[in-house]
C-alpha positions in Angstrom: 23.5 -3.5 -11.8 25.3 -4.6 -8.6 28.8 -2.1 -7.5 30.8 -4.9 -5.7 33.5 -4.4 -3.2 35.8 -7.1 -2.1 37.1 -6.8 1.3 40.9 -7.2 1.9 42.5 -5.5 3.6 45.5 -4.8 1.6 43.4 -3.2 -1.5 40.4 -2.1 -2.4 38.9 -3.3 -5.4 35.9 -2.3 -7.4 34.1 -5.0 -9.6 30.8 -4.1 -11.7 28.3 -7.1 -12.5 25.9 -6.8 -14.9 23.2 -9.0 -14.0 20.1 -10.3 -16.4 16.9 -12.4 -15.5 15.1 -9.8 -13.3 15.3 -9.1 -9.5 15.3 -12.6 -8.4 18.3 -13.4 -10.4 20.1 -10.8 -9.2 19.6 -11.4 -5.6 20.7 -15.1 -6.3 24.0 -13.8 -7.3 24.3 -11.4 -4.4 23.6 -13.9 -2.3 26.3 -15.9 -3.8 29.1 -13.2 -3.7 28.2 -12.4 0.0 28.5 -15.8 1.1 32.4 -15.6 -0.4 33.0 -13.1 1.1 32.5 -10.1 -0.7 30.3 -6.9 0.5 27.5 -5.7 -1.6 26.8 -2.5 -2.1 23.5 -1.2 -4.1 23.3 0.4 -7.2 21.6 3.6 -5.7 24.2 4.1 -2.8 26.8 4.1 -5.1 25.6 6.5 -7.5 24.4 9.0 -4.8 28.0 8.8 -2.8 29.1 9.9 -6.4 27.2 12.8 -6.6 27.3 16.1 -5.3 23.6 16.3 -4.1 20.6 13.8 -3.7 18.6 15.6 -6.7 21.6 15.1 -8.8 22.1 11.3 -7.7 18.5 10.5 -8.0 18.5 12.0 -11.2 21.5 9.6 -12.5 19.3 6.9 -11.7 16.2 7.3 -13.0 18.3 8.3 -16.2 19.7 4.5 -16.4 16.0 3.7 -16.6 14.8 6.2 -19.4 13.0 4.6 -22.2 13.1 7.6 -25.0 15.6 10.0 -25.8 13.4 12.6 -25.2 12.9 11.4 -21.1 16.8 10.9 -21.1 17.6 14.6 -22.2 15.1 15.8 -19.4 16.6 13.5 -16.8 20.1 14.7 -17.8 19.6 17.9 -17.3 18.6 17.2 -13.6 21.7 14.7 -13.7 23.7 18.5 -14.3 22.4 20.6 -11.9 19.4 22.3 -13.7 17.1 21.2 -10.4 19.5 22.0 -8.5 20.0 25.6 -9.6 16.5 26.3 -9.3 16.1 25.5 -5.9 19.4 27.4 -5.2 17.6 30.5 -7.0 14.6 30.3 -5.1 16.7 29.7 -1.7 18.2 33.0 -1.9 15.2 34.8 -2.6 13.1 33.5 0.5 13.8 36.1 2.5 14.1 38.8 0.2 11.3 38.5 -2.1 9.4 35.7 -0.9 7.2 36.8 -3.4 8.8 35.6 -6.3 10.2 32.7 -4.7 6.4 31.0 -4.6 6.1 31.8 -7.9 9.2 29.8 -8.9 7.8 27.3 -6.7 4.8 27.9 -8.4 6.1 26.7 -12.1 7.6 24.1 -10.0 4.7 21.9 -9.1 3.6 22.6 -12.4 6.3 21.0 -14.5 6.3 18.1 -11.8 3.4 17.2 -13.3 5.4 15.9 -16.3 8.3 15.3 -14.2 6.8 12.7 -11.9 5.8 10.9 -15.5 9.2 10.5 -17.2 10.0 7.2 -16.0 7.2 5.6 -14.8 5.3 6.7 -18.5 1.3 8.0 -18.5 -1.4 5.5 -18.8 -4.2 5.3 -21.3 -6.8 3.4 -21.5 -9.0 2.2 -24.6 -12.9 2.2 -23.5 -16.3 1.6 -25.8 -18.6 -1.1 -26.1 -18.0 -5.0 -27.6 -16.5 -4.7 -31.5 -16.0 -0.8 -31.7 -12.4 -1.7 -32.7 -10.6 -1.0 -29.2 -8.5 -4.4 -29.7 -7.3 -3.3 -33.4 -6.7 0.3 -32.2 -4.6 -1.5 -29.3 -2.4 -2.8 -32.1 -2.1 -0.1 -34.5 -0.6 2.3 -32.3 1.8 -0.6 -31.3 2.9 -1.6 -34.5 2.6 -4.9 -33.6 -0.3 -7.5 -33.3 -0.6 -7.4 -29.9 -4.1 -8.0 -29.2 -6.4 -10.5 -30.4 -9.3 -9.3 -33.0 -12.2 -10.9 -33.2 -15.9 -10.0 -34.6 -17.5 -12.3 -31.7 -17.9 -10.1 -28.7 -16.5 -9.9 -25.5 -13.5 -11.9 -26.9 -11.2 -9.3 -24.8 -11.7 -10.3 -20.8 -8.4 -9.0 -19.5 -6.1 -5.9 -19.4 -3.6 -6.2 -22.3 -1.2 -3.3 -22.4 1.3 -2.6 -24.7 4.5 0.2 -23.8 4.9 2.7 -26.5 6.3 6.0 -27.2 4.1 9.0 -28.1 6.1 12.0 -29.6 8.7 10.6 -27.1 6.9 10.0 -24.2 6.5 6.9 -22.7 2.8 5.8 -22.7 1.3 2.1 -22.1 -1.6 1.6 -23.8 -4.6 -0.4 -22.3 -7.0 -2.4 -24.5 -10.1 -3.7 -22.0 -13.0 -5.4 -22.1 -16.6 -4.3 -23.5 -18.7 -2.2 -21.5 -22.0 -4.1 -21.7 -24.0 -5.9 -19.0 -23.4 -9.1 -19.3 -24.7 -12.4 -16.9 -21.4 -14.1 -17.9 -19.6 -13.9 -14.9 -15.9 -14.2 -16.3 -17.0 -11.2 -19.0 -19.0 -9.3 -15.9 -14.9 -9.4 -14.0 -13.4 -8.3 -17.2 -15.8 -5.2 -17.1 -15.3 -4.7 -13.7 -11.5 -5.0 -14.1 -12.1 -2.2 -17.3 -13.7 0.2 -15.5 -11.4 0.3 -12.6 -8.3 0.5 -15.4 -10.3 3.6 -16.6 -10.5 5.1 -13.9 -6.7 5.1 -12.6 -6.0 6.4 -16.3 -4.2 9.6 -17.6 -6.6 9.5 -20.2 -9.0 7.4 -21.3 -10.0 6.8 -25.3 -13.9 6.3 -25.5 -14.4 4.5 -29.2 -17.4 4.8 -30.9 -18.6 2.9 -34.0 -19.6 5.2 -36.8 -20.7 2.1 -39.1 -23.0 1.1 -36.9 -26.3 2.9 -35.2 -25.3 4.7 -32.6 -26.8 3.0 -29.2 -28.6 4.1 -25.9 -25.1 2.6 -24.5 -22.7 4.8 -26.6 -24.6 7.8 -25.4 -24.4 6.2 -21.8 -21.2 5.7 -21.9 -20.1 9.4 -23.0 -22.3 10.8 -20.2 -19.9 8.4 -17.8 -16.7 9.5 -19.3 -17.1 13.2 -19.7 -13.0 14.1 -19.8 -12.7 11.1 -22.3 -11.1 11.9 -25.6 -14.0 10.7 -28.5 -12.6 8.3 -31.3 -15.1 7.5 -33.9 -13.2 4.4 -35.8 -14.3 2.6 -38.9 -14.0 5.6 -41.5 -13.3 3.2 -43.7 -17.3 1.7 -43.8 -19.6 4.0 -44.4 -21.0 6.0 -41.3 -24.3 6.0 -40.9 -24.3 8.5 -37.9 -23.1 11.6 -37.3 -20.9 13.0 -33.9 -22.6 15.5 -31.8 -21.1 19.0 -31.4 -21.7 19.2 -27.4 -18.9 16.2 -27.5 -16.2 18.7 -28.2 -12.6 17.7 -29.5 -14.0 14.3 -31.7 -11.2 12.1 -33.6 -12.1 10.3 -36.4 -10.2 6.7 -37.3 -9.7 3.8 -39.6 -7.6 1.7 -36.9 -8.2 -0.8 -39.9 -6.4 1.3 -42.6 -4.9 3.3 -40.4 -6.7 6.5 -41.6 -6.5 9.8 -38.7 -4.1 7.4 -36.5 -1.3 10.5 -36.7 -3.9 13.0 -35.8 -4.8 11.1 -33.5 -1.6 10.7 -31.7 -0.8 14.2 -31.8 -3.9 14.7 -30.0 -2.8 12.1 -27.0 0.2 13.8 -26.8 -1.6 17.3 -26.4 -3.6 16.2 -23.8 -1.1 14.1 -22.0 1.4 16.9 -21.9 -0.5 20.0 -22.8 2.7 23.0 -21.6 5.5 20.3 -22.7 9.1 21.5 -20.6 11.9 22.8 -22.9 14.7 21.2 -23.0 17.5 22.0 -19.8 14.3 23.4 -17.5 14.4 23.0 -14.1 11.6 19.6 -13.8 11.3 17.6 -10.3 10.7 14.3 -11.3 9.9 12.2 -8.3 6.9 12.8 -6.6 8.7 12.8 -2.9 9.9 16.4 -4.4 6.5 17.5 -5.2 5.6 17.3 -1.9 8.5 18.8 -0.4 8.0 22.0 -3.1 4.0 21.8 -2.0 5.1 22.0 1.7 7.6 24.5 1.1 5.3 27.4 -0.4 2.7 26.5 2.6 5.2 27.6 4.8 6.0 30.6 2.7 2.7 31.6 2.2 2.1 31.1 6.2 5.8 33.0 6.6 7.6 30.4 8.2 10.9 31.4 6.2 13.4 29.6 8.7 11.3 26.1 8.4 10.6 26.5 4.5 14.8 27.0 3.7 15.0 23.7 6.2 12.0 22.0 4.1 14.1 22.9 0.8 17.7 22.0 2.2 16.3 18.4 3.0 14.7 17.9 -0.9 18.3 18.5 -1.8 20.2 16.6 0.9 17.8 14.1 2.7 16.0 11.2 1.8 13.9 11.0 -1.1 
């Protein structure tokens, strides 16, 4: 969205464009309107002159970009002051009981955790060797067929993500290549490109194979990703091995059928957001407010009262 305003100097009118065709298309038509004339002014300067404090304007932005109902009532909730009141709270307790001001700080940095998630979504990514299923798995919890299945391996070489909601959070989903060594060279990248997907992940699904015999590389690969989240798929075939107990928290799967696929979203959900906010909490949700909260109880902590209240006025009033 573009706020227009056209300059005459006997009125002042206000004209809203709704623009589609992504950024470049947009700017085209700014272009355009300024080279008429007219002075363009962006979409986040005119929410924030709108609102009463930057928390509050911020938060009326990132709300026009909230892709589950569930993100939207946390966002709105900021949009009304529930950030806002927080910080107020823990403001006038600085001097008096500093004490219980880093503890509100405290809880926080916590929920920022899931704050700093609600528009930008969590990322998982699907890991395992060629033909455990990672591809099908990819398109079961999307609905949709998404990926490309195939028996022969290494038929996935790129990234292929799909955006989905998990008991309404937003989560893309990242199908990747086999982890095998390979001397292909355009497989060898799509491994390389896996691995570093894994590794920037929220979580990361590690699927196993129970119909086949479990491999020196399976038990490799669980070594590598020890905070992965064990999916045994193919419960439909008969398994011919069984999961160890040292693996801990083990789903089992029929991405085929479908069999375990609820479980085993619950279970993504638990470990994406394991203390879930309630709904009208207090939640900073960019991380340029983490950071000012983080800096804010170090200079409690080092009793620096005057420069923490001046830390904490500009979170609510300076730039983001």
């Amino acid at each position: 969205m573009v706020a227009l305003i056209l300059k005459d100097n006997s009125r002042l009118d206000e004209v809203e464009f709704q623009c589609h065709g992504g950024p470049a298309a947009v700017a085209m038509v700014v272009e355009a309107l300024e080279q008429v004339g007219v002075c363009q002014r962006s979409a986040d300067d005119w929410v924030r002159v709108q609102q009463s404090s930057l928390v509050r304007a911020l938060a009326h932005h990132d709300l026009a970009h909230a892709e589950t109902d569930r993100v939207a009532r946390h966002l709105l909730a900021q949009a009304q002051g529930a950030l806002d009141e927080a910080l107020d709270a823990i403001r006038s307790r600085l001097s008096d009981d500093p004490s219980e001001a880093i503890e509100r700080l405290n809880m926080l940095i916590d929920r920022a955790e899931v704050g700093c998630h609600l528009v930008s979504g969590w990322r998982v990514a699907l890991a395992g060797r060629p033909n455990v299923g990672k591809s099908r798995l990819l398109n079961a919890l999307a609905g949709y067929g998404r990926a490309i299945v195939s028996s022969t391996p290494g038929t996935t070489r790129d990234v292929v993500t799909a955006r989905i909601a998990i008991d309404g959070w937003p989560v893309e989903v990242a199908d990747t290549a086999g982890l095998r060594v390979t001397q292909d060279p355009i497989e060898a990248g799509g491994v390389s490109l896996a691995r570093s997907r894994h590794g920037g992940a929220d979580l990361v699904l590690l699927i196993l194979d129970q119909s086949e015999p479990f491999t020196e590389t399976d038990r490799g690969l669980i070594k590598d990703y020890e905070n992965a989240l064990i999916v045994c798929n193919k419960r439909d075939l008969v398994a011919v091995w069984e999961p160890d107990a040292s693996w801990g928290e083990v789903k089992r799967i029929s991405a085929e059928r479908g069999d375990g696929l609820e479980s085993l979203v619950a279970t993504i959900s638990r470990r994406l957001v394991p203390d879930p906010p309630q709904a009208g909490e207090a939640i900073p949700f960019r991380e340029p407010q983490r950071q000012h909260l983080i800096e804010v109880r170090r200079l409690l902590q080092a009793g620096c009262l005057e420069q923490a209240r001046t830390t904490l006025d500009q979170l609510q009033a300076g730039a983001s």
